[in-house]
C-alpha positions as CSV (number, residue, x, y, z in Angstrom):
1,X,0.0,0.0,0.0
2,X,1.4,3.5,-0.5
3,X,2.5,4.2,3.2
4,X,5.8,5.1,4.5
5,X,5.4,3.0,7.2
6,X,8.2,0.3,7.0
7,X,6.6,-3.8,7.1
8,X,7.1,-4.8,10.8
9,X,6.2,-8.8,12.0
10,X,2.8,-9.2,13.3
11,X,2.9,-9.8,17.5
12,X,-0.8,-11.9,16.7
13,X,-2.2,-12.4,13.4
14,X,-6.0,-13.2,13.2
15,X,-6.6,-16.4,11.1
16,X,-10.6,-17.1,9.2
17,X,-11.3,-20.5,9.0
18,X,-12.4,-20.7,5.8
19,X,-13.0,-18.6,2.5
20,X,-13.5,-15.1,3.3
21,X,-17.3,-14.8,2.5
22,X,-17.9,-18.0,4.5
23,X,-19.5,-17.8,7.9
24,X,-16.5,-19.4,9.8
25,X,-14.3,-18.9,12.9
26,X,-11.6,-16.1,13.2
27,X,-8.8,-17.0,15.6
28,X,-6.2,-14.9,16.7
29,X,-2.7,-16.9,17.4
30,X,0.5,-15.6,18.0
31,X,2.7,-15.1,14.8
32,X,5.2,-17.5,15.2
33,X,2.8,-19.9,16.3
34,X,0.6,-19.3,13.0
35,X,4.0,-20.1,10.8
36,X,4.5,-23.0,12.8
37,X,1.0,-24.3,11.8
38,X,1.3,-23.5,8.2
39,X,5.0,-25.1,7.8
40,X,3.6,-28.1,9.7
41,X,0.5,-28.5,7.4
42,X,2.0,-27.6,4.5
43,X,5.8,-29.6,4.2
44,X,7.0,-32.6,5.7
45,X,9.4,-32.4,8.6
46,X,12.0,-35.2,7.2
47,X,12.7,-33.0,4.1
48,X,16.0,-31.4,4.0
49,X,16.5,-28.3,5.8
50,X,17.2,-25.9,3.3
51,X,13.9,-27.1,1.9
52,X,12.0,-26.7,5.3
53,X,13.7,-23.3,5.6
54,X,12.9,-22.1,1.9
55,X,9.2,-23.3,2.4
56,X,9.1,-21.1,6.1
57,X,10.6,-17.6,4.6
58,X,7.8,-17.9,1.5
59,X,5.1,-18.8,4.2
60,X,6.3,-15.8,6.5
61,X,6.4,-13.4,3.4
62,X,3.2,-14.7,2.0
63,X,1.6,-13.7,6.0
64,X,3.1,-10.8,6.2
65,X,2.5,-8.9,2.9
66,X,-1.1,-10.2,3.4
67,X,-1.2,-7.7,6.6
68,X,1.2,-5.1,5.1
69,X,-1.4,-4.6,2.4
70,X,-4.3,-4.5,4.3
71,X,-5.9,-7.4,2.2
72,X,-8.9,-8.5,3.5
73,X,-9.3,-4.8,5.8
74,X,-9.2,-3.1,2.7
75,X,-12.2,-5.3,1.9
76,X,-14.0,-5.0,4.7
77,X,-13.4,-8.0,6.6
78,X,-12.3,-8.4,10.0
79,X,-9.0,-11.0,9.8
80,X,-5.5,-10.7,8.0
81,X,-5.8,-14.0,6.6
82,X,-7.3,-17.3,5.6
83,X,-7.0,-20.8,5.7
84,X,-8.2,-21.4,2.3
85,X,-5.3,-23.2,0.3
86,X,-6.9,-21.5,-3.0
87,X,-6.2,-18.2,-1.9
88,X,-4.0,-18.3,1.4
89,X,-1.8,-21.1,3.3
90,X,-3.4,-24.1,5.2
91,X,-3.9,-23.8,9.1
92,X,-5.3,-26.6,10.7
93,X,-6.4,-24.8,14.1
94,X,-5.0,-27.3,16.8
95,X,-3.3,-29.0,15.2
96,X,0.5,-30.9,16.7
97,X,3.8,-29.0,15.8
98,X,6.9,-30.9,14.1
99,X,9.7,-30.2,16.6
100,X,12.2,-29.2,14.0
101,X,10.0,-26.9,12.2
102,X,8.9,-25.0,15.3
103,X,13.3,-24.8,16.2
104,X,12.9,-23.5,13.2
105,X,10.5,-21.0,12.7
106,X,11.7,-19.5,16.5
107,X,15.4,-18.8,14.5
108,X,13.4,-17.1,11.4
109,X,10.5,-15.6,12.1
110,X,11.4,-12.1,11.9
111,X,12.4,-12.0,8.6
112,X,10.5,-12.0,5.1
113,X,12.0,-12.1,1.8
114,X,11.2,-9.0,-0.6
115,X,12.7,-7.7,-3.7
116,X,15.9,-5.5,-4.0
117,X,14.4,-1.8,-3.9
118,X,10.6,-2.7,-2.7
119,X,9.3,-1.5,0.3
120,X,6.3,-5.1,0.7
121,X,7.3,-8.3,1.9
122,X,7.2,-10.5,-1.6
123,X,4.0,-11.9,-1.6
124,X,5.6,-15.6,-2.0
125,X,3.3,-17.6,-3.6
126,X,3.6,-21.4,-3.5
127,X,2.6,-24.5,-4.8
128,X,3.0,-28.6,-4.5
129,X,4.6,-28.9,-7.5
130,X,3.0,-31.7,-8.4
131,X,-0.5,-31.9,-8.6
132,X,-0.7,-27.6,-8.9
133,X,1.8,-25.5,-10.5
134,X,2.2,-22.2,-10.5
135,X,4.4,-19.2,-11.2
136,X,6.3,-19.6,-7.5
137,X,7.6,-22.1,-5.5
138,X,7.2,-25.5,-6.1
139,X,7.4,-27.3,-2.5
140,X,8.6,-30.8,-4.3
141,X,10.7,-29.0,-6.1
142,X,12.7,-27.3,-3.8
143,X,13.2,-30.7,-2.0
144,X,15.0,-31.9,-5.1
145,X,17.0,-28.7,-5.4
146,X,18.2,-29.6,-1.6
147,X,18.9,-32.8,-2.4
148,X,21.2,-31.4,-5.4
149,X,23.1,-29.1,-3.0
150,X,21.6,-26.4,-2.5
151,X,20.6,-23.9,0.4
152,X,17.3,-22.0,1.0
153,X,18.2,-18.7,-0.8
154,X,19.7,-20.6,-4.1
155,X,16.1,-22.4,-3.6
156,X,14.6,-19.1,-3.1
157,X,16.6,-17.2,-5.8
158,X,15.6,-20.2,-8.2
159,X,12.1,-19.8,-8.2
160,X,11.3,-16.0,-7.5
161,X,14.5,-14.6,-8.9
162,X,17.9,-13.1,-8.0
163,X,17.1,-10.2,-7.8
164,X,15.6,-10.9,-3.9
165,X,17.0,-10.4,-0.7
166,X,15.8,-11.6,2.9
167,X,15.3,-8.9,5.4
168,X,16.0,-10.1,8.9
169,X,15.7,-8.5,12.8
170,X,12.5,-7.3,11.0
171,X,10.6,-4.7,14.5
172,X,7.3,-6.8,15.9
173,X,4.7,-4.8,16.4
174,X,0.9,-5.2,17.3
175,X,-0.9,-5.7,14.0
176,X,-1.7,-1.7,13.2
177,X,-4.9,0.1,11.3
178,X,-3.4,2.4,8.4
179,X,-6.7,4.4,8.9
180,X,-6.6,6.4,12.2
181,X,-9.1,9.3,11.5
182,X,-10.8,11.1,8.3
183,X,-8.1,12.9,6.4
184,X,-9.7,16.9,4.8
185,X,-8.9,20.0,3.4
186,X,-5.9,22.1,5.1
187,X,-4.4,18.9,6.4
188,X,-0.6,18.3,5.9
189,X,0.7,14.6,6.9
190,X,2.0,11.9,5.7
191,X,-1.3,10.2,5.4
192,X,-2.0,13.1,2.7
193,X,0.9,12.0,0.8
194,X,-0.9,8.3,0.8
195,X,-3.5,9.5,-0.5
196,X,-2.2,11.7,-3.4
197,X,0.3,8.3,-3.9
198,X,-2.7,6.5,-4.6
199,X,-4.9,8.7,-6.1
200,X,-2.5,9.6,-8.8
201,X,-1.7,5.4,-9.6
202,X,-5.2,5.3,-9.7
203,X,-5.6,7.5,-11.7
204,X,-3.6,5.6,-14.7
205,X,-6.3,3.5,-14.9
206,X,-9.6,6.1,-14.1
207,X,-8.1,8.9,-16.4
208,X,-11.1,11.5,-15.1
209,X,-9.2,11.4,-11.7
210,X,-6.7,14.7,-12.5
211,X,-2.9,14.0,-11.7
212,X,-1.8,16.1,-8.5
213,X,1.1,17.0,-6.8
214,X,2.6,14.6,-4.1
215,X,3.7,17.5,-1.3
216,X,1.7,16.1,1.8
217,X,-0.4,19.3,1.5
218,X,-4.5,18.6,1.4
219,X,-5.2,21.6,-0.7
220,X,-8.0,21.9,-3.4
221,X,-6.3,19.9,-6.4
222,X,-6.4,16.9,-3.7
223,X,-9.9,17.5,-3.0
224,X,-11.0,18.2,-7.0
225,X,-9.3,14.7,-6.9
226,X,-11.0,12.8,-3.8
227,X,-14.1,13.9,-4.8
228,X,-13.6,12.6,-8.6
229,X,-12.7,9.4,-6.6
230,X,-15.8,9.1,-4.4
231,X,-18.0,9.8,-7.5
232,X,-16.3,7.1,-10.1
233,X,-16.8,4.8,-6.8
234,X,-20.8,6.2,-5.8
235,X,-18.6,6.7,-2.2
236,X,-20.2,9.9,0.1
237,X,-19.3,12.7,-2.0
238,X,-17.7,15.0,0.9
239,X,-14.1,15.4,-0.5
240,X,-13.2,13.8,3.3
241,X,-11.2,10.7,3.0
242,X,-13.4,8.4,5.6
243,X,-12.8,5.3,6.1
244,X,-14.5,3.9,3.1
245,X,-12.6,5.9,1.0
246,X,-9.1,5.6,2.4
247,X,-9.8,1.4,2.4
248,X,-11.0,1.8,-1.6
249,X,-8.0,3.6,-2.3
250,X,-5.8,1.3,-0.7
251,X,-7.8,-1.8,-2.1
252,X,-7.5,-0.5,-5.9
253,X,-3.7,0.5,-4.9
254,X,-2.9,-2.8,-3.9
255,X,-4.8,-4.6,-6.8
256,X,-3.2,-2.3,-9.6
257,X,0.1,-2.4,-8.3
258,X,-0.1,-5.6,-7.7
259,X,1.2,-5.9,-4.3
260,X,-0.5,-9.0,-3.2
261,X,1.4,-10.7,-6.3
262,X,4.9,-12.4,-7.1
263,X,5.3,-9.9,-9.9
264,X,4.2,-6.4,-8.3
265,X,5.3,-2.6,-9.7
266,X,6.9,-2.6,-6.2
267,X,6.2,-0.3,-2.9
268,X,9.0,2.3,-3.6
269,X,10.2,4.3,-0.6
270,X,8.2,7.4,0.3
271,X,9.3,10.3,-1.5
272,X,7.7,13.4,-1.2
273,X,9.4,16.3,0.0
274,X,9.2,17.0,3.4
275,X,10.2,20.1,5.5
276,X,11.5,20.9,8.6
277,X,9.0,20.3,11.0
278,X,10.5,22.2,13.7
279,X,12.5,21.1,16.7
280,X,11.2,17.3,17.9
281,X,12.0,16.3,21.8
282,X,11.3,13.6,24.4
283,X,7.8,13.4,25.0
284,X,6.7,15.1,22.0
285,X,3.8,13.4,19.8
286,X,1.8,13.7,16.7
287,X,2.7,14.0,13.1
288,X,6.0,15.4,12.9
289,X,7.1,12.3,14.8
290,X,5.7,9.6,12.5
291,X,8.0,11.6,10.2
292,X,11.0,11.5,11.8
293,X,10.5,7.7,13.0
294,X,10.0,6.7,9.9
295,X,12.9,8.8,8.4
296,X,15.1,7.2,11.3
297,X,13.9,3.3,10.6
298,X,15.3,3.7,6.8
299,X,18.3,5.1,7.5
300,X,18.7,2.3,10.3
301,X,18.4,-0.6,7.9
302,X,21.8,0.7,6.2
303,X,23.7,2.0,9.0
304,X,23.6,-0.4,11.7
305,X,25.0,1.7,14.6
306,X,21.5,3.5,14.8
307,X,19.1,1.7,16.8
308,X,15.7,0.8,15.3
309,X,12.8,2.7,16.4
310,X,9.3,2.1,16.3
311,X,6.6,3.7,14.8
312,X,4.6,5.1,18.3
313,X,3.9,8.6,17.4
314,X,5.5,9.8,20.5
315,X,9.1,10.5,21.1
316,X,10.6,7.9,23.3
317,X,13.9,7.2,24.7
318,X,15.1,5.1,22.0
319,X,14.1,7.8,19.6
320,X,16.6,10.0,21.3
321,X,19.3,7.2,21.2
322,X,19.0,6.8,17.6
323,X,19.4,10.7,17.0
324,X,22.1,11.0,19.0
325,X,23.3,8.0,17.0
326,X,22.8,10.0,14.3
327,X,24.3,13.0,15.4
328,X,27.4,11.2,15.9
329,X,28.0,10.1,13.1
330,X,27.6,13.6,11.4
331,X,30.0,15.2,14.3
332,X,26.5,17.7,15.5
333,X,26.3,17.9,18.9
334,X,25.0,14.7,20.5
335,X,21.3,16.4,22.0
336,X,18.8,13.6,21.0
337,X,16.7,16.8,19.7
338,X,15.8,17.0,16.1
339,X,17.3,20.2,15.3
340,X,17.2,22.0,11.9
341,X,20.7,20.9,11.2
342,X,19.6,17.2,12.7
343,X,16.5,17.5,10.0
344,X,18.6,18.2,7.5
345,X,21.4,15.0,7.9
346,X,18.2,13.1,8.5
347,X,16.6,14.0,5.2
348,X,20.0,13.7,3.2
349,X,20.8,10.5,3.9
350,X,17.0,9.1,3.5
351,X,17.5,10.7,0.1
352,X,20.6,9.4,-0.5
353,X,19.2,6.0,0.4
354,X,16.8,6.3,-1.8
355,X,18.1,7.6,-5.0
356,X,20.6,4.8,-4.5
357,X,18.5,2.3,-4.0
358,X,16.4,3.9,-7.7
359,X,20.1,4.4,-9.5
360,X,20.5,0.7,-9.1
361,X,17.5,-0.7,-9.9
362,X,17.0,1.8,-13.4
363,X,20.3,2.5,-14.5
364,X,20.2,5.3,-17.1
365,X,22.9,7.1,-19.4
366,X,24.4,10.0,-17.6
367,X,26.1,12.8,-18.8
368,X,30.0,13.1,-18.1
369,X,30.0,15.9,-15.8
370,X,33.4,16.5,-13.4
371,X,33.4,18.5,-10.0
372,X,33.9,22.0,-10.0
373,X,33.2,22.8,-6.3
374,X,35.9,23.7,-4.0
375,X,36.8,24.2,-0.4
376,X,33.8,21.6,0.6
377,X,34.8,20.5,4.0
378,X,34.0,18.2,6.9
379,X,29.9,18.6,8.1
380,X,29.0,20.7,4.8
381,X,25.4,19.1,3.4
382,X,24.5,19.9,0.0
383,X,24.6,18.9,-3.2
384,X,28.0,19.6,-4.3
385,X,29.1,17.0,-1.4
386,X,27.0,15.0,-2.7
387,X,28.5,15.2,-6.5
388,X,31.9,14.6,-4.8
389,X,30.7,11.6,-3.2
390,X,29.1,9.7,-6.5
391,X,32.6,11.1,-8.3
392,X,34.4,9.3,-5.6
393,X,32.6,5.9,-6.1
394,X,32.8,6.1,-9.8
395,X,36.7,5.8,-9.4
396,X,36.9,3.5,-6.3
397,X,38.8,0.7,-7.7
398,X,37.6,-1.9,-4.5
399,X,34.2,-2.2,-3.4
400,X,35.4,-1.1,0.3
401,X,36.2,2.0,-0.9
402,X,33.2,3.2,-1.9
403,X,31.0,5.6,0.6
404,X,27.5,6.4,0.8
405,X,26.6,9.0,-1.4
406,X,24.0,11.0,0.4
407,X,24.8,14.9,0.4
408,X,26.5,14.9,3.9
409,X,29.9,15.0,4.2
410,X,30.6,12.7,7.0
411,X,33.7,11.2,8.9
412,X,33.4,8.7,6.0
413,X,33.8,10.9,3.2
414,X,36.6,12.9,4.9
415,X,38.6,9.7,5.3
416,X,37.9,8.6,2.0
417,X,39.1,11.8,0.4
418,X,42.2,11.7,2.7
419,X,43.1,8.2,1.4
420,X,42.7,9.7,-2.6
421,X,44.8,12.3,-1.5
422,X,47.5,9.7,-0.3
423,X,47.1,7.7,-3.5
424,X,47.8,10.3,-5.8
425,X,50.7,12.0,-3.5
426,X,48.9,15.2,-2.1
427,X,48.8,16.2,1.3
428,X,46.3,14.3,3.4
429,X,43.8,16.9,4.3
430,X,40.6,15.4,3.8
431,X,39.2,18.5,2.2
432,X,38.1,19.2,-1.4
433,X,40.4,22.1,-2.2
434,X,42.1,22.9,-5.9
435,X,44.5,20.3,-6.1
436,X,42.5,17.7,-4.8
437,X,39.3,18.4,-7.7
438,X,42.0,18.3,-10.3
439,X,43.2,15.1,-9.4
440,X,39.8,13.8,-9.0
441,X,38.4,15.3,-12.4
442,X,41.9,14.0,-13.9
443,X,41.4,10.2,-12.7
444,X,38.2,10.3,-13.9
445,X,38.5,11.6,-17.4
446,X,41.2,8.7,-17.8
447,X,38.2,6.2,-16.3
448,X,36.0,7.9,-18.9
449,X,39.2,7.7,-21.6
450,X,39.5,3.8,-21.1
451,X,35.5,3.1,-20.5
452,X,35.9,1.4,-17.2
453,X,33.7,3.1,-15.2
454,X,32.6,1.0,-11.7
455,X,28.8,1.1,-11.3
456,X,27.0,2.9,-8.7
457,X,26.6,0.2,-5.8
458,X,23.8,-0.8,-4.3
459,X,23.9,0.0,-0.4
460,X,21.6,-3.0,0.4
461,X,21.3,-5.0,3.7
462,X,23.4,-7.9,3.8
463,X,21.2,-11.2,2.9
464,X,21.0,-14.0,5.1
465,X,22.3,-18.1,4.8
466,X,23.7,-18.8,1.7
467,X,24.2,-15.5,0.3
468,X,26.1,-15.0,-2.9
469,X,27.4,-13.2,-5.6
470,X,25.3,-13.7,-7.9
């Protein structure tokens, strides 16, 4: 769905008994307990354990992109998932747990496989193999694969691609409501920004719905927009995005993005624009926080010495920690307030993140530009740091040379220019003066001269068992 909220592992996911329009029982089971059901309904426990272990990260990612995209809320049921083996996983309520499955689930549960760049859990589809096929995971057939010699992310990789990865430590969090409240005219929140998201994918399909501007700002293009909305869908024409019509726009979001499928457009990070918000302290609450809390949990999946926060609305303890985490790293005094200068780190790196994370995954022809900034120094944020950085990268010759190129000069990019410097025999200053850019521009016009230009790398999290280079 188009939220900025990261996925998170369900604490208790509520299970229906049957197809969704059938008048069955919903039961509510801790998560782990609910994989342990599925894995030991749906595999046999004597099969090898790369095969068990494949089977349990498709099961978990099928779970947890059903709850990520709302699927049955958005439809007005009251459960996150079925046991209907034509549309979700089997669950035999009550059912005895293989021993080795729940060991286990316990090591994996809190972790789902998605594709490189995509927000959603991969919606992991599955099949026996034998009896049913389908366009996923064949459970037979990764047994044979594991008989061959090969671990659960080859398995994986076989089936749904290489271009996967399997997100682990993944936060657990109560099963939350993307709809808190009705969403009008004058707002400006992220849940704005969810709504023009959708609106304007929508919109590809239901051309009458006009394109607007994704700013977080619920002005009267929005409005013109909802209102186009409510009409095409005979919803109450208010303008008001009520429940009803947040959960059809997220329903029509998920289905035309296919976000529920193996083969989705993909949940990109949030990207609109977002200003300072002004200062942001312990105890604070509201908007502003979601904000920062979710700025804070993307930028923690790549740099592991912030802490992982949670998305409370309120600014916590461990908020602080990661900000002064954050702080640290960026040589600001260490406050745990979200200063203007904090806000702006904060934003650069997200962006940097991002744009990384789009560079790699839609490569495009770039014009051969060198630096011409000088004098940029140690703490300096901007986009001329941030040209330095990707110039840097394009001649690293080793992969551990290269630094994240987010628009922040950090302790990073200091050292790495004081290491060029050493290379190419100038004095080890770590700043970007005269010398230094003519070097830089010099080495890379001979890169340019020879076409042997490194690509941009992908600042990913690290995969887990079995990862390779493939």
């Amino acid at each position: 769905m188009p939220t900025p909220i990261l996925p998170y592992i369900p604490k208790y996911i509520t299970v229906h008994l049957g197809a969704p329009s059938s008048n069955a029982e919903n039961v509510t089971v801790t998560f782990p307990d609910y994989i342990k059901n599925v894995a030991s309904s749906e595999i046999y426990p004597t099969w090898n354990e790369s095969a068990i272990t494949a089977n349990i990260y498709a099961q978990i990612s099928f779970a947890v992109n059903r709850v990520y995209t709302e699927f049955y809320y958005s439809q007005g049921y009251s459960f996150n998932i079925t046991n209907s083996t034509a549309i979700d996983q089997k669950f035999i309520y009550g059912r005895n747990i293989f021993e080795n499955i729940s060991n286990l689930v316990d090591e994996i549960f809190n972790s789902y496989i998605r594709r490189i760049g995509n927000a959603e859990p991969l919606a992991a589809k599955y099949c026996n193999g034998t009896t049913v096929t389908c366009d996923g995971l064949s459970q037979w057939g990764s047994q044979y694969l594991a008989e061959q010699g090969r671990n659960s992310v080859q398995i994986l990789r076989y089936y749904y691609g290489n271009n996967i990865e399997i997100v682990s430590n993944v936060p657990i969090s109560n099963v939350r409501m993307s709809y808190t409240a009705p969403v009008r005219r004058g707002e400006y929140s992220r849940d704005v920004a969810v709504i023009q998201i959708a609106l304007n994918r929508i919109s590809e399909d239901y051309p009458l719905i006009p394109k607007i501007a994704v700013d977080s700002r619920f002005g009267e293009s929005t409005e013109r927009a909802v209102r186009t909305f409510q009409e095409i869908f005979n919803l109450t024409l208010d303008g008001i995005v009520g429940k009803a019509t947040w959960y059809k726009l997220i329903y029509l979001y998920t289905g035309m993005t296919g976000l529920s499928e193996i083969n989705s457009e993909g949940q990109k990070y949030f990207s609109s624009s977002l200003e300072y918000p002004d200062a942001i302290e312990l105890g604070n609450t509201g908007e502003k926080v979601y904000v920062t809390q979710y700025l804070l949990q993307a930028v923690s999946w790549f740099y592991p010495n912030i802490p992982t926060v949670e998305f409370t609305g309120r600014f916590n303890e461990n908020d602080v920690n990661a900000v002064k985490e954050l702080q640290k790293m960026y040589s600001l005094p260490q406050t745990g307030v979200v200063d203007e200068k904090t806000w702006d780190v904060l934003y650069q790196t997200f962006i940097g993140i991002r744009d990384a994370l789009n560079n790699a995954l839609n490569p495009i022809e770039k014009e051969i530009t060198y630096l011409n900034s000088l004098n940029l120094n140690y703490g300096d944020v901007n986009r001329d740091v941030r040209d330095l950085q990707e110039k840097l990268n394009e001649i690293a010759e080793t992969q551990s040379e290269r630094i994240m190129a987010n628009g922040a000069f950090s302790r990073q990019t200091s050292a790495r220019l004081a290491q060029f410097q050493k290379t190419n025999g100038l004095p080890q200053t770590g700043i970007l003066d005269a010398e230094t850019l003519r070097q830089i521009n010099s080495v890379y016009r001979q890169l340019i001269s020879n076409n042997s230009i490194a690509p941009t790398q992908y600042p990913k999290a690290e995969l887990g068992m079995g990862d390779t280079d493939n």
